[in-house]
C-alpha positions, 0 to 999 in steps of 0.5 A, a space after each residue: 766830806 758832804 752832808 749825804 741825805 738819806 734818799 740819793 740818786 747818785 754821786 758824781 766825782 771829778 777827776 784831774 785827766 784822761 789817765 786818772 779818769 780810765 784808772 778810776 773806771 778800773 778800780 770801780 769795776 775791780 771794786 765791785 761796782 756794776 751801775 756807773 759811768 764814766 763822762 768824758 768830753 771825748 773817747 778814751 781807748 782802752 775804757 770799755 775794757 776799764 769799765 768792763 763793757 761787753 759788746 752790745 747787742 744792737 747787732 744781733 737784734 738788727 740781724 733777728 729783725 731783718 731776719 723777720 722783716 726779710 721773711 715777712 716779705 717773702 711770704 707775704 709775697 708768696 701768699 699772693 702770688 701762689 695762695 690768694 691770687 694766682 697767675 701765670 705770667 709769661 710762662 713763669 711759675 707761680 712762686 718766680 723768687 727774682 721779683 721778689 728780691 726788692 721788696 724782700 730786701 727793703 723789708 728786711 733793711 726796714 726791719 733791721 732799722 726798728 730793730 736798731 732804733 727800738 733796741 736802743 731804746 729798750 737798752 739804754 732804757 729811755 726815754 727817761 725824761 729826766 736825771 739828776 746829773 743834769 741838776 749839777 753844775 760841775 756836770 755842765 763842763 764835762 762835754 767841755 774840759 772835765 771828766 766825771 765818774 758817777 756811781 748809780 744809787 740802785 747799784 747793789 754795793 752802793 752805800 752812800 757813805 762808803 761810796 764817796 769815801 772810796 771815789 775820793 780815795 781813788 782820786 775823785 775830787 768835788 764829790 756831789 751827791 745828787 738826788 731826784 727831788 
């Protein structure tokens, strides 16, 4: 077992395969555990449900702001040509939606594209600079050949002893606690 300082970030556990990686993922969730992930150097089917991932978000904030942005065109649009500068071009009304449908479009796929990048970014909660699994040198191999689970210090079951007794007891091996110093 280490020695675990008082102030930690996270542990980090390995583990032998893709198998024993997704089982961990389970007996985590199943444990309790609401602030870990699970690093593998490719997609192993069936770990979001392990893990009990939800679908994200992204797609109703993309559709809310394409929503947005397509509206803004259209009234922008609107305001100018039946409010602010009215003319009557070649017979039509004021207000003749078909010309519009361009730039409504583009406004609302713009839309959609902040929604996304900036959603993302609100979601995934960056940018943060920097994170203690990037101090480890075990975690230097997890996009090359290895698999690691790490357990967030801020999750509300994390106790730092407890914690590392039970990733070892599932099977994790070359338990790091990491910390921000």
């Amino acid at each position: 077992m280490l020695g675990i300082p008082k102030k930690t970030d996270c542990i980090l556990a390995r583990f032998s395969d893709p198998a024993a990686l997704l089982e961990a993922g389970r007996k985590i969730r199943e444990a309790g555990y609401r602030k870990f992930d699970c690093h593998s150097p490719f997609p192993i089917h069936g770990m979001d449900q392990a893990m009990g991932l939800t679908l994200s978000p992204i797609g109703w904030i993309a559709g809310l702001c394409a929503l947005v942005g397509g509206t803004g065109g259209i009234a922008l649009q609107w305001y100018a040509s039946t409010i602010s500068y009215p003319l009557v071009i070649s017979g039509k009304p004021f207000f003749s939606f078909q010309a519009y449908v361009p730039v409504t479009f583009a406004l609302a796929v713009l839309g959609a594209a902040f929604g996304s990048v900036f959603g993302m970014f609100f979601l995934n909660r960056l940018p943060r600079w920097h994170h203690p699994l990037f101090q480890s040198e075990g975690f230097r191999k997890f996009s090359d050949d290895a698999f690691f689970v790490s357990i967030e210090a801020d999750d509300p079951l994390y106790d730092a002893i407890k914690t590392a007794y039970f990733l070892e007891s599932i099977g994790g091996m070359n338990l790091e606690v990491l910390k921000d110093e």
